[in-house]
PASEBA-1860 file (N, C-alpha, C; in nm, 3 decimals):
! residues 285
1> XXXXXXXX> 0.085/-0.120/0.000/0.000/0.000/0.000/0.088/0.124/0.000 ~ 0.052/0.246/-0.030/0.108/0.368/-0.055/0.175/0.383/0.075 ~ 0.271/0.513/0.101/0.238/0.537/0.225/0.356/0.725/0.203 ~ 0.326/0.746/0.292/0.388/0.951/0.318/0.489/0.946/0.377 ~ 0.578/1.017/0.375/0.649/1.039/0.520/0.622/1.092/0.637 ~ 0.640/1.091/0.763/0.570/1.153/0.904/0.596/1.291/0.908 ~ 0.570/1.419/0.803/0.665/1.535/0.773/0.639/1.597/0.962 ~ 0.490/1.614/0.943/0.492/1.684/1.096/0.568/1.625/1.227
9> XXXXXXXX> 0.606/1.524/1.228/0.723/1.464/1.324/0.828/1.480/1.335 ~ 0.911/1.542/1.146/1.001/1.603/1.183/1.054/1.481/1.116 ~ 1.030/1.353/1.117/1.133/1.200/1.084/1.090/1.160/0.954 ~ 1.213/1.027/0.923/1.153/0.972/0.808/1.041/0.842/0.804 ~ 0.996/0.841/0.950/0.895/0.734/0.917/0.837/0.743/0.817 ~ 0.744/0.639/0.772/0.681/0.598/0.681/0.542/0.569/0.766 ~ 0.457/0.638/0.714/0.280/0.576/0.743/0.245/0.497/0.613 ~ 0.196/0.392/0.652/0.097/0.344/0.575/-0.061/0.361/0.551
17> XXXXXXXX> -0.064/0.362/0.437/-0.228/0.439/0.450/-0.319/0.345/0.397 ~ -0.414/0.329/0.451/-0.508/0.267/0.356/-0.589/0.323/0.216 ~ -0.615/0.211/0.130/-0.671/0.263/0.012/-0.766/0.361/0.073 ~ -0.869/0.344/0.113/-0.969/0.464/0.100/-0.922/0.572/0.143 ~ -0.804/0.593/0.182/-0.757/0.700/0.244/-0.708/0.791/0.110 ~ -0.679/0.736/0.015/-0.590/0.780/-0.120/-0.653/0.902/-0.180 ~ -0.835/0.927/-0.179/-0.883/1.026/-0.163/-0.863/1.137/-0.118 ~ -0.810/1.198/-0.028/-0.744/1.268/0.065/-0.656/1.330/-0.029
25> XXXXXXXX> -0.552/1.218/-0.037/-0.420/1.279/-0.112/-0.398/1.270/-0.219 ~ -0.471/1.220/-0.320/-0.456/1.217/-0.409/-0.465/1.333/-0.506 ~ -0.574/1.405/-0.481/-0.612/1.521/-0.516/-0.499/1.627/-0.515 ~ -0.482/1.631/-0.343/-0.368/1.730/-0.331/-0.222/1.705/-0.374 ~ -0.177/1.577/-0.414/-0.070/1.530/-0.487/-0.060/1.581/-0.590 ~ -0.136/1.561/-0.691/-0.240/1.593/-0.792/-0.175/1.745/-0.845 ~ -0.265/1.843/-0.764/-0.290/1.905/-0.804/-0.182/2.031/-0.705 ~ -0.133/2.050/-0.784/-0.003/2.152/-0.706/-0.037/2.365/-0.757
33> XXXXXXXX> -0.142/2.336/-0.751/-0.208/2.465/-0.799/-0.300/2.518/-0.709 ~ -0.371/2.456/-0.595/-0.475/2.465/-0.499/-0.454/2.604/-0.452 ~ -0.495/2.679/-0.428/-0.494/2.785/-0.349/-0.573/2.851/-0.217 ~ -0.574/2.789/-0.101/-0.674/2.812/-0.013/-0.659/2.937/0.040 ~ -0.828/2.991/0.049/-0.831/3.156/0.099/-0.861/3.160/0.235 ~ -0.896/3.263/0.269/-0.945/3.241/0.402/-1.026/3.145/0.488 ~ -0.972/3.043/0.570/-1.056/2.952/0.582/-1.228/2.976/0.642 ~ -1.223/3.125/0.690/-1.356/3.163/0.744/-1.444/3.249/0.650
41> XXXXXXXX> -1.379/3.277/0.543/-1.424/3.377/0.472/-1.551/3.320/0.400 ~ -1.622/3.388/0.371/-1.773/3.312/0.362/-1.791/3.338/0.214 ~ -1.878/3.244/0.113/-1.832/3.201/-0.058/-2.010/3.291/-0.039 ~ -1.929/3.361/-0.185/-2.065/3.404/-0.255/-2.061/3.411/-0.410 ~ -2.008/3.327/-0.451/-2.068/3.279/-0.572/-2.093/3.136/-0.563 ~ -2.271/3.139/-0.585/-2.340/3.035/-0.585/-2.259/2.880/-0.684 ~ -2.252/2.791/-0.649/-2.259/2.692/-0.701/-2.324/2.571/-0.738 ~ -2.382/2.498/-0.787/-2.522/2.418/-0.749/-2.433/2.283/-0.826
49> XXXXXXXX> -2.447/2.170/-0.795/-2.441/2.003/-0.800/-2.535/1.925/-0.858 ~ -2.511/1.927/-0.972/-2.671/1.861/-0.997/-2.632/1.711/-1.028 ~ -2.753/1.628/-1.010/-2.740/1.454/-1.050/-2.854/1.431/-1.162 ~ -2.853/1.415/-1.274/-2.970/1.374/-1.348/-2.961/1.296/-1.415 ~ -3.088/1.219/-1.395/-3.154/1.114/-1.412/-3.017/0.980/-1.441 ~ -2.991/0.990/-1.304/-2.910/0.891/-1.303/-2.941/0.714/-1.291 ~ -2.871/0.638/-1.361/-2.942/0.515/-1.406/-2.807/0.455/-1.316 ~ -2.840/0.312/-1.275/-2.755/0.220/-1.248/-2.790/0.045/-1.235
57> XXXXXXXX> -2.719/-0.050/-1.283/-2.808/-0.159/-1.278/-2.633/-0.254/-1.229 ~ -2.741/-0.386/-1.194/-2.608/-0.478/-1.135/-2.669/-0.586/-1.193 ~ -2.580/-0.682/-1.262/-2.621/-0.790/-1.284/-2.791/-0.809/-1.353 ~ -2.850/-0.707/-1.415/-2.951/-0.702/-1.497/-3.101/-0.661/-1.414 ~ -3.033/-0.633/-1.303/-3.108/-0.544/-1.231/-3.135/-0.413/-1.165 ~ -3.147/-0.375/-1.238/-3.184/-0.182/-1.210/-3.227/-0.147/-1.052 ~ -3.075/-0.094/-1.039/-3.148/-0.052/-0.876/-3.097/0.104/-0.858 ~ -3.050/0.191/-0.928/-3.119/0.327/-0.965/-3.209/0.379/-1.102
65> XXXXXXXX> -3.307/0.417/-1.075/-3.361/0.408/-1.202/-3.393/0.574/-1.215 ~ -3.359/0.661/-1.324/-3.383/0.802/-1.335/-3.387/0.922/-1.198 ~ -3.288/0.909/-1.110/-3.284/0.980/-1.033/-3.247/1.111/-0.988 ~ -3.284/1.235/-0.992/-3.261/1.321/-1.033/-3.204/1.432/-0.863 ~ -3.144/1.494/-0.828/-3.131/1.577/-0.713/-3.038/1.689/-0.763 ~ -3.043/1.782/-0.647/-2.942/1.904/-0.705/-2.918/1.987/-0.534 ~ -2.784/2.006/-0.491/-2.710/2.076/-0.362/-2.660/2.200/-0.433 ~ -2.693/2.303/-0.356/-2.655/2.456/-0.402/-2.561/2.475/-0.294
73> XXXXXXXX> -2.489/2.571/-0.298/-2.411/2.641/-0.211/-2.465/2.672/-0.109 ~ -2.413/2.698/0.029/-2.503/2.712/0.149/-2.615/2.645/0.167 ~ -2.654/2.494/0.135/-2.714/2.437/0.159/-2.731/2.289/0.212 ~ -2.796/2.229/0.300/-2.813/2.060/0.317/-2.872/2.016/0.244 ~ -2.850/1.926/0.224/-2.988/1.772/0.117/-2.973/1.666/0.223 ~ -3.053/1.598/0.254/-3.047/1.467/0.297/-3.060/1.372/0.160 ~ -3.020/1.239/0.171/-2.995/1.147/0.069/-3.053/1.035/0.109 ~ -3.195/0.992/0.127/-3.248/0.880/0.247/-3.336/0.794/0.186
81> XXXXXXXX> -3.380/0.671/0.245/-3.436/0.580/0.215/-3.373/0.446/0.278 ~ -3.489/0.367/0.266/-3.464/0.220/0.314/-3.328/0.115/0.233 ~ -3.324/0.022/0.335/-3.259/-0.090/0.253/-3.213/-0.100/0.134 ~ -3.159/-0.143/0.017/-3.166/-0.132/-0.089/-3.262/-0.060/-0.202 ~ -3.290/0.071/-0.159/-3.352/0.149/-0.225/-3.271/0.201/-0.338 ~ -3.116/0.224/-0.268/-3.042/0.254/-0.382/-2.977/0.420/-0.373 ~ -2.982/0.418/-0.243/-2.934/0.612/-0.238/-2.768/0.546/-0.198 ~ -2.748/0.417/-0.110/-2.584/0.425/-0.132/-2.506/0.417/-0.288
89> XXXXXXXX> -2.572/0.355/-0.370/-2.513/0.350/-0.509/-2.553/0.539/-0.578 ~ -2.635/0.591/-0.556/-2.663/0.720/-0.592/-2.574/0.822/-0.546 ~ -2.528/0.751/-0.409/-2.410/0.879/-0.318/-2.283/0.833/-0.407 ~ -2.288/0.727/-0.458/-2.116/0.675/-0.495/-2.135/0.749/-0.616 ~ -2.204/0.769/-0.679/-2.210/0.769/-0.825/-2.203/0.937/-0.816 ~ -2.240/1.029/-0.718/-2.222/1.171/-0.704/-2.036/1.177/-0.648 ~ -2.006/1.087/-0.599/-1.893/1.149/-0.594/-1.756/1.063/-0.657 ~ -1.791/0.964/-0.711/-1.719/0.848/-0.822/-1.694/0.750/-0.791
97> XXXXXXXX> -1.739/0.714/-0.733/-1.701/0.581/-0.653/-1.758/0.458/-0.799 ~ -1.869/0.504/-0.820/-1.958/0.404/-0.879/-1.994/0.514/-1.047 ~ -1.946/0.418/-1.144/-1.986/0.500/-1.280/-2.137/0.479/-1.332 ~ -2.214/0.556/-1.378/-2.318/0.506/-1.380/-2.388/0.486/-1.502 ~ -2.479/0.413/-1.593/-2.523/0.358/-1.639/-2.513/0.454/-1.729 ~ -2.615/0.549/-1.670/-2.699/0.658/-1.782/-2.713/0.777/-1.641 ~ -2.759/0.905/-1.753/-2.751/0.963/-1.645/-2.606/1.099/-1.630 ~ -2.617/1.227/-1.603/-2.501/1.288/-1.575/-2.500/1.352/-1.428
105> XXXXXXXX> -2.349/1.340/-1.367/-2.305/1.455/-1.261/-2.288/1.655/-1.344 ~ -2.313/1.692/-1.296/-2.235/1.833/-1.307/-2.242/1.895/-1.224 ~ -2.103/1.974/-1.223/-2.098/2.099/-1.123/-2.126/2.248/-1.194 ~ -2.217/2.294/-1.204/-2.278/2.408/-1.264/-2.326/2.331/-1.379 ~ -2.217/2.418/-1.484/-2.248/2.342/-1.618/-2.175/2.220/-1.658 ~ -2.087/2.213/-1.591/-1.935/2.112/-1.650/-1.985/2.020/-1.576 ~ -1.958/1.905/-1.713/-2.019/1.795/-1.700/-1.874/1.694/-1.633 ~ -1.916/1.645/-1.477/-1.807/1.557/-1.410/-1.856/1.389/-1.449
113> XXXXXXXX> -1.949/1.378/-1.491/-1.977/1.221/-1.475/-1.848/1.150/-1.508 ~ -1.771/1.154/-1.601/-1.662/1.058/-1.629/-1.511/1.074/-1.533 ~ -1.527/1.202/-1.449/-1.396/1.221/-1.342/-1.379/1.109/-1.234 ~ -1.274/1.087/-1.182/-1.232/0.990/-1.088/-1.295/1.114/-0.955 ~ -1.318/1.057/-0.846/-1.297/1.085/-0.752/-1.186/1.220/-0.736 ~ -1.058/1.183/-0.736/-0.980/1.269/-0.690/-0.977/1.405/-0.802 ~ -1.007/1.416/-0.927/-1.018/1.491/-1.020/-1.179/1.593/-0.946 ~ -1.256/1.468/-0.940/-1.384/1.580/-0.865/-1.338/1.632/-0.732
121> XXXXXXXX> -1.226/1.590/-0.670/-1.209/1.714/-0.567/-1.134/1.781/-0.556 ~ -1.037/1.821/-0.693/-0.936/1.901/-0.732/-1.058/2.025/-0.765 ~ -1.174/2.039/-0.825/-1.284/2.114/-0.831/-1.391/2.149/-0.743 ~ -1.312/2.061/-0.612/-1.428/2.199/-0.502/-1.514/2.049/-0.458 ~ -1.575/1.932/-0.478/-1.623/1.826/-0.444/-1.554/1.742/-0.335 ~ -1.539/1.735/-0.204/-1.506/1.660/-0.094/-1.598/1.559/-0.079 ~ -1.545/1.513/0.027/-1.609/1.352/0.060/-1.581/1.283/0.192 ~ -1.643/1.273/0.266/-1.594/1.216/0.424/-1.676/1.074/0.415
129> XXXXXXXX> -1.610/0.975/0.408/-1.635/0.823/0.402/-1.689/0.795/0.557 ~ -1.752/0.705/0.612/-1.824/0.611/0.669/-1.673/0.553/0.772 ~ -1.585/0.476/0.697/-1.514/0.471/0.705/-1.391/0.570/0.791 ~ -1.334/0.490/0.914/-1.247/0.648/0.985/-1.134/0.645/0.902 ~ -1.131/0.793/0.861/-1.015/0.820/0.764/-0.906/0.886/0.852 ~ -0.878/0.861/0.950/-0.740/0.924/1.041/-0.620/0.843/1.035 ~ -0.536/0.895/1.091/-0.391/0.821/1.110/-0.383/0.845/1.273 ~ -0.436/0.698/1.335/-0.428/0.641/1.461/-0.278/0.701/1.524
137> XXXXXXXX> -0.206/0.687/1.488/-0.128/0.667/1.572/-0.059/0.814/1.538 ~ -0.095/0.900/1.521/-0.056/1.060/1.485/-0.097/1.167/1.572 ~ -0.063/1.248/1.586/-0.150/1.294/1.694/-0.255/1.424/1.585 ~ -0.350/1.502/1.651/-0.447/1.564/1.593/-0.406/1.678/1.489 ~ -0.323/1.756/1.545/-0.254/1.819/1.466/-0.153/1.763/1.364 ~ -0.051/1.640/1.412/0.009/1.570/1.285/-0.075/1.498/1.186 ~ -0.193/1.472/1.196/-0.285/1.433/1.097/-0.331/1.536/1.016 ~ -0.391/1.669/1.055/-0.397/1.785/0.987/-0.298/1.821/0.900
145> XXXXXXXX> -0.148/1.788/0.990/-0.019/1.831/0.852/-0.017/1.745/0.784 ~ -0.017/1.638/0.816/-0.013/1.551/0.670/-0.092/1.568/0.532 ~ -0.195/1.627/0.524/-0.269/1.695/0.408/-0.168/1.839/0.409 ~ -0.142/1.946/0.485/-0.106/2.082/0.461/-0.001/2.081/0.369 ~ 0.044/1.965/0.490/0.247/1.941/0.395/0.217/1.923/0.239 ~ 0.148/1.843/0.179/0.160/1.859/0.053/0.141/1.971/-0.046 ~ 0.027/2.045/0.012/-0.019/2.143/-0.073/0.104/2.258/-0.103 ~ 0.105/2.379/-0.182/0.214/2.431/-0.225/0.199/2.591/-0.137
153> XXXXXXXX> 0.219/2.514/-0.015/0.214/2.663/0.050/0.406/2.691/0.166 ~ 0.404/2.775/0.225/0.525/2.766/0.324/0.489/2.689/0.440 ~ 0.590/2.681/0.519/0.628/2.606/0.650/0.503/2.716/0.747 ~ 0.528/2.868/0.721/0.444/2.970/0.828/0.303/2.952/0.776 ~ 0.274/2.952/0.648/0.075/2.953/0.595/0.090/2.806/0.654 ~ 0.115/2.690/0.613/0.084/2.577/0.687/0.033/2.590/0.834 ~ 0.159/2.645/0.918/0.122/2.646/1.060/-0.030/2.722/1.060 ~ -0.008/2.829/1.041/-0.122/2.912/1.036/-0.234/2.854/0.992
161> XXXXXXXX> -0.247/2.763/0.916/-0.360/2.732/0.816/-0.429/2.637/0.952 ~ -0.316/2.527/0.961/-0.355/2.403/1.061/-0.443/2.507/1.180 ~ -0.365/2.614/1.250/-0.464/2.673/1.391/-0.567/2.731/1.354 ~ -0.618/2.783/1.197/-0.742/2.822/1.207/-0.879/2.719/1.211 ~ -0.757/2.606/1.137/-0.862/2.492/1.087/-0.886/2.429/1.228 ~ -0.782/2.392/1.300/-0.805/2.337/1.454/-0.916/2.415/1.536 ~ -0.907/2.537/1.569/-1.000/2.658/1.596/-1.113/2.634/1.594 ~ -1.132/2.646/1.413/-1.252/2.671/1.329/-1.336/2.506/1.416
169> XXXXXXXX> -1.301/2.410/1.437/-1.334/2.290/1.417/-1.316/2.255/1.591 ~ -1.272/2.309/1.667/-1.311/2.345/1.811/-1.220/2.228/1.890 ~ -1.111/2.201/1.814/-1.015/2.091/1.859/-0.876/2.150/1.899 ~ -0.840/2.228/1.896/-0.698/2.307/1.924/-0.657/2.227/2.046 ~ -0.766/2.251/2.159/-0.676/2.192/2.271/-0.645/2.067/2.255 ~ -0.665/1.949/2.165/-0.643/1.838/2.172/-0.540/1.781/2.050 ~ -0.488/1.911/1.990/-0.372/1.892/1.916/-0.223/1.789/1.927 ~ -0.203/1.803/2.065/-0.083/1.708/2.102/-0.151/1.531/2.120
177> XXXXXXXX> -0.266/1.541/2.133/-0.353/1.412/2.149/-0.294/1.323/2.049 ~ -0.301/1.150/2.045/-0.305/1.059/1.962/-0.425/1.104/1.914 ~ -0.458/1.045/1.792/-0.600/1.042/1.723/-0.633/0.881/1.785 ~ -0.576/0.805/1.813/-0.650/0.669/1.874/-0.731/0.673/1.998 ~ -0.681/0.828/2.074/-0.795/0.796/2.243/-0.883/0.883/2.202 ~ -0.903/0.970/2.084/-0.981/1.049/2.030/-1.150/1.008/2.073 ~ -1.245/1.109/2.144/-1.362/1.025/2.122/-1.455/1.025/1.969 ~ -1.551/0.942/1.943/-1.617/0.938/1.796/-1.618/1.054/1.764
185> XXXXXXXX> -1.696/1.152/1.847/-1.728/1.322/1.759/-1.625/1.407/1.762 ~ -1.540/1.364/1.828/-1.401/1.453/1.784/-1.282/1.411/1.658 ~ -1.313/1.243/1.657/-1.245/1.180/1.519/-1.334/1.245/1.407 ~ -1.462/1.263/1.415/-1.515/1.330/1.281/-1.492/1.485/1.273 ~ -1.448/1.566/1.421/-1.439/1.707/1.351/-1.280/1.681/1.334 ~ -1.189/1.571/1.346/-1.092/1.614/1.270/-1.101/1.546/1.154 ~ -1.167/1.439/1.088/-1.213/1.425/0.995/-1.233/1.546/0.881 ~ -1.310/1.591/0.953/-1.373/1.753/0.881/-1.276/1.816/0.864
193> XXXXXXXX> -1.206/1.858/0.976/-1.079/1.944/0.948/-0.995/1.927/0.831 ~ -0.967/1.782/0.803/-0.896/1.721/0.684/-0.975/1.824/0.581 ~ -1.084/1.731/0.544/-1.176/1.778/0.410/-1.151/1.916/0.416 ~ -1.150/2.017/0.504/-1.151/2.133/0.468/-1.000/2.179/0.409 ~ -0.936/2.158/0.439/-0.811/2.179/0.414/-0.769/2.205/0.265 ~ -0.794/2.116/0.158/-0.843/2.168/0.047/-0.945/2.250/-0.021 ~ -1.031/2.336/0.108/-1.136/2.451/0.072/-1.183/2.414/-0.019 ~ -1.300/2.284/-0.006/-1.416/2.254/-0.074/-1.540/2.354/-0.123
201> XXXXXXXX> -1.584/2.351/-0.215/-1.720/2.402/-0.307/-1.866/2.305/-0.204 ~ -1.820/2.202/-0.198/-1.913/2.076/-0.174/-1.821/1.979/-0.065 ~ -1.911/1.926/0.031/-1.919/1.821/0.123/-1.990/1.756/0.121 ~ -1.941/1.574/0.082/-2.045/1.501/0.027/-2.029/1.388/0.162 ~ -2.152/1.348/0.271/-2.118/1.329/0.412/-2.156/1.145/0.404 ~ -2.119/1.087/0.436/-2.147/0.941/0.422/-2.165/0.904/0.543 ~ -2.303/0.879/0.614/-2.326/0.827/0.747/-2.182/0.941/0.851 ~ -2.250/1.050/0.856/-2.192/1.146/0.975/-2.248/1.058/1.087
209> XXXXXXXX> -2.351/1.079/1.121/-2.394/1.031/1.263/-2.385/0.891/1.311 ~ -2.293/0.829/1.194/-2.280/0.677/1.262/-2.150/0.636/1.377 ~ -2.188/0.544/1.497/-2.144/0.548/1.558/-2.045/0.631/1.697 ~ -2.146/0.746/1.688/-2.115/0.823/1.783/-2.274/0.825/1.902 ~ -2.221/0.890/2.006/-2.295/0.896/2.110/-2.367/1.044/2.120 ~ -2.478/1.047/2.170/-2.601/1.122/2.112/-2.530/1.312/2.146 ~ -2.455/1.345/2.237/-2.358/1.458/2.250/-2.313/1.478/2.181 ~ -2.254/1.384/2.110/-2.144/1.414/1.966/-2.225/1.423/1.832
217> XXXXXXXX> -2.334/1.367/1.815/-2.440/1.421/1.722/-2.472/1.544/1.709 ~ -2.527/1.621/1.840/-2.544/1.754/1.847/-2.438/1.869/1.788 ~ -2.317/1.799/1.814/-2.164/1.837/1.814/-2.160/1.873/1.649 ~ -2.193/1.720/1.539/-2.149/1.721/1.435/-2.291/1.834/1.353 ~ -2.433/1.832/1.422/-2.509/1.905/1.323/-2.485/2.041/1.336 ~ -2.397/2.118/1.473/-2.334/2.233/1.488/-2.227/2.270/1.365 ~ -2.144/2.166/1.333/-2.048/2.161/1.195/-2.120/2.153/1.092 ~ -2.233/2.075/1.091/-2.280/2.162/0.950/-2.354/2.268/0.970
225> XXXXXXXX> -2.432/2.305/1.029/-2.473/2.437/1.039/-2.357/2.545/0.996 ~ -2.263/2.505/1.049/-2.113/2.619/1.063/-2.082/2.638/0.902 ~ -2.054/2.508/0.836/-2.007/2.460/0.728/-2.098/2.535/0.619 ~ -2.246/2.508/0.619/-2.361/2.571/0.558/-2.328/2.722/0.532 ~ -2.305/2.807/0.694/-2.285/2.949/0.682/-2.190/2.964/0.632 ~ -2.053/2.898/0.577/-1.954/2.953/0.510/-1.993/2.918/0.385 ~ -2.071/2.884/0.326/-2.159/2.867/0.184/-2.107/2.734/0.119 ~ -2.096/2.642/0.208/-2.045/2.512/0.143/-2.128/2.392/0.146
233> XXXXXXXX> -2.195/2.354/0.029/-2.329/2.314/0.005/-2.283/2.176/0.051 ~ -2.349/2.055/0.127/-2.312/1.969/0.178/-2.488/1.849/0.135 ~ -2.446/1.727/0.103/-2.533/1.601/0.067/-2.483/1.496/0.192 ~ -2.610/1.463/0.242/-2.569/1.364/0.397/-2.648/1.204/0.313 ~ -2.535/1.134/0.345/-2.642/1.018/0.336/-2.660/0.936/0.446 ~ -2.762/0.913/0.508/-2.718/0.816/0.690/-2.881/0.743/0.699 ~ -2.835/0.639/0.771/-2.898/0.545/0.828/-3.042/0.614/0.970 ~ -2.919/0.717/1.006/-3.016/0.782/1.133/-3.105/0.915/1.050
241> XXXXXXXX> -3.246/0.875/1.022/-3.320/0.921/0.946/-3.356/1.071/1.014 ~ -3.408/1.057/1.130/-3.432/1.151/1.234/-3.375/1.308/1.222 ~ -3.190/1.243/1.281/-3.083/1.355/1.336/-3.056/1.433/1.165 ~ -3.088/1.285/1.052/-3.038/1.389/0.931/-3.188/1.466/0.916 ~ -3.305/1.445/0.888/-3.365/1.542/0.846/-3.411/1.668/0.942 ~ -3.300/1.670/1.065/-3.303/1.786/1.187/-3.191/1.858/1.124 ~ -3.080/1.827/1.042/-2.972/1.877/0.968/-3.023/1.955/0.872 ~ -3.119/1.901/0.741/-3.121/1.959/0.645/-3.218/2.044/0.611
249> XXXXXXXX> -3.206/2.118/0.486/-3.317/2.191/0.445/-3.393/2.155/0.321 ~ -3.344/2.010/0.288/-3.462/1.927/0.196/-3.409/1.826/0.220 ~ -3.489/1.729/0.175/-3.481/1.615/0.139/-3.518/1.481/0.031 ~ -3.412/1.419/-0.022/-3.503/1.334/-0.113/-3.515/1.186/-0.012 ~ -3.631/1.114/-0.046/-3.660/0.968/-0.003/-3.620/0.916/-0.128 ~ -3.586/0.783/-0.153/-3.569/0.692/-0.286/-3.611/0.548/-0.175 ~ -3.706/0.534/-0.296/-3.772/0.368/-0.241/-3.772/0.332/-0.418 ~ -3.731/0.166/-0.402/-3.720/0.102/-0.525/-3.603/0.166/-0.650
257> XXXXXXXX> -3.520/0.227/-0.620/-3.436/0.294/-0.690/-3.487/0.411/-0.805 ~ -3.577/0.488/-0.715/-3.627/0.568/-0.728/-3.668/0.722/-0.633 ~ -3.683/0.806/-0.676/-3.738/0.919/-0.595/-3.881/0.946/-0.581 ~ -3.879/0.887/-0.431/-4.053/0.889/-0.396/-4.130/0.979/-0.350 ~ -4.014/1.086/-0.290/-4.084/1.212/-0.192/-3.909/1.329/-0.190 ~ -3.983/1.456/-0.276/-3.836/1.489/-0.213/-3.912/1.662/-0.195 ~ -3.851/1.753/-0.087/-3.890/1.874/0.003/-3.818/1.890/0.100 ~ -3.894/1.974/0.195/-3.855/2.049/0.324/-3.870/1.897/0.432
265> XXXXXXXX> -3.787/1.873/0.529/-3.834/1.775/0.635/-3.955/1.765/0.679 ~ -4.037/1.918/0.706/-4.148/1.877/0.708/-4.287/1.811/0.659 ~ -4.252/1.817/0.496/-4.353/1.769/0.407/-4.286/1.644/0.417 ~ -4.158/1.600/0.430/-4.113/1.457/0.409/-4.215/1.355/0.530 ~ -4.200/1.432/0.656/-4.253/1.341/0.755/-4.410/1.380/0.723 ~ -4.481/1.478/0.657/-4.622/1.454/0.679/-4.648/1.378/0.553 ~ -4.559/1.301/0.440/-4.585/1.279/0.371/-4.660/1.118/0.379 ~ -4.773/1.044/0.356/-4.855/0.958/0.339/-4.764/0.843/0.309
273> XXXXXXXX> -4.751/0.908/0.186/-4.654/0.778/0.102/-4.483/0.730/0.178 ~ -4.429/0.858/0.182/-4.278/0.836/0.222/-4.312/0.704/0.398 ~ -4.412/0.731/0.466/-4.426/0.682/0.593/-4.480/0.577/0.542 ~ -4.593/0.559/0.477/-4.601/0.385/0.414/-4.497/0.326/0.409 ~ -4.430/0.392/0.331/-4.294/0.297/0.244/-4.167/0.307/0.315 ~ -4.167/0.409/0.434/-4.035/0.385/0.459/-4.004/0.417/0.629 ~ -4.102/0.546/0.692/-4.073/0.607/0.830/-4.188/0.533/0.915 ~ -4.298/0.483/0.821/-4.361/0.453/0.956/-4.497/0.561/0.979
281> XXXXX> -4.583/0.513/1.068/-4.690/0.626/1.078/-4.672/0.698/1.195 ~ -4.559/0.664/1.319/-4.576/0.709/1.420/-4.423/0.783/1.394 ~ -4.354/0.795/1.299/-4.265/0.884/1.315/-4.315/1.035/1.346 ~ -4.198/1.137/1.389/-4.231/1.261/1.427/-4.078/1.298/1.456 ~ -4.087/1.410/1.386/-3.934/1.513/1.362/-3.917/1.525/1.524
END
């Protein structure tokens, strides 16, 4: 497997990284042109994400069928539905994981459907996996440099960059920390911290609220709220139906690899159909 040198340690260790981690760096390997602005400075030119009528089939069975959504700048989407409905193959396919049948990505007008992953986040498209993307045995701040170090900035914007992002993300004091005694909602705001680091357009969230304890939930819908006000349009996809549609400001349902109900949270839960098919009659926001 790949692996970096330990730059923030100062040595020549070697980390090993895991594949899904390659996301991360690949981009910023990549792309030696990045230019990050102020990390607080708030985006006002709109950007919008659109997915249309995206198709996908496995083995001669269609399990996205014409699915259509769109994330603007300063905004949430939830990405929800049951079991094999088909919104995890719909999230892969928004950010490349999964190529799809039929069907295009774009960011405004420019058409991404055929980009890898790391090409869509050389253009402003991030991605926080399900999956913990840290380096255990690093501490909070040497995990932060390990993305800075690459990008094409000095030794002083680095430092600087890492304490606003630590700051911004409410972890500073736990900088000298391992990331292994880390608790769940603090591995995801340094999670976050990562993704930001390349000053994303888009945050595309894969089960945020999984496996953390109900404090650290509160914790992570504070980061997007935060994330939202700096105009960085963010797509959640999660299992915990509830905490995401308390996050967002629409939502689509997909039942049968399809879009069955999509609005404000509140029309989602008074909706007839979406609670047949998927919440239940006794749900309530």
């Amino acid at each position: 497997m790949p692996g970096i040198n330990n730059f923030a340690a100062g040595s020549l260790e070697t980390i090993t990284i895991n594949p899904i981690l390659c996301h991360w760096l690949c981009p910023i390997i990549v792309v030696k042109s990045v230019i990050i602005l102020n990390l607080k400075e708030k985006r006002y030119h709109m950007t919008t994400l659109y997915l249309q009528d995206l198709v996908k089939s496995y083995s001669g069975r269609r399990v996205v069928n014409s699915v259509s959504l769109n994330v603007r700048s300063g905004e949430v989407v939830g990405l929800l539905g049951p079991n094999g409905a088909g919104k995890t193959t719909t999230f892969y396919m928004s950010i490349g994981l999964v190529r799809p049948d039929g069907g295009r990505v774009l960011l405004d007008e420019e058409n991404i459907t055929d980009l890898p992953m790391y090409q869509r986040a050389r253009k402003g498209v991030g991605y926080l996996p399900q999956e913990t993307s840290i380096f255990r045995k690093l501490t909070v701040r040497q995990n932060l440099m390990a993305i800075l170090e690459i990008l094409p900035i000095n030794a002083a914007e680095r430092a600087e960059r890492a304490d606003m992002l630590l700051e911004e993300l409410g972890i500073k004091h736990l900088q000298k920390q391992k990331a292994s005694v880390l608790s769940g909602g603090e591995k995801r705001r340094l999670e976050i911290s990562r993704a930001l680091a390349t000053n994303p357009s888009f945050i595309l969230l894969d089960e945020p609220f999984a496996g953390i304890d109900p404090l650290a939930v509160t914790d992570i819908k504070n980061i997007i709220i935060h994330l939202k006000r700096r105009g960085i349009g963010i797509l959640i996809s999660d299992h915990n139906v509830r905490e995401t549609l308390g996050a967002c400001d629409s939502a689509y349902i997909l039942v049968d690899g399809q879009v069955l109900e999509s609005g404000p949270p509140d029309q989602i839960a008074a909706s007839e159909a979406v609670c047949q098919a998927y919440l239940g009659d006794e749900f309530q926001l």
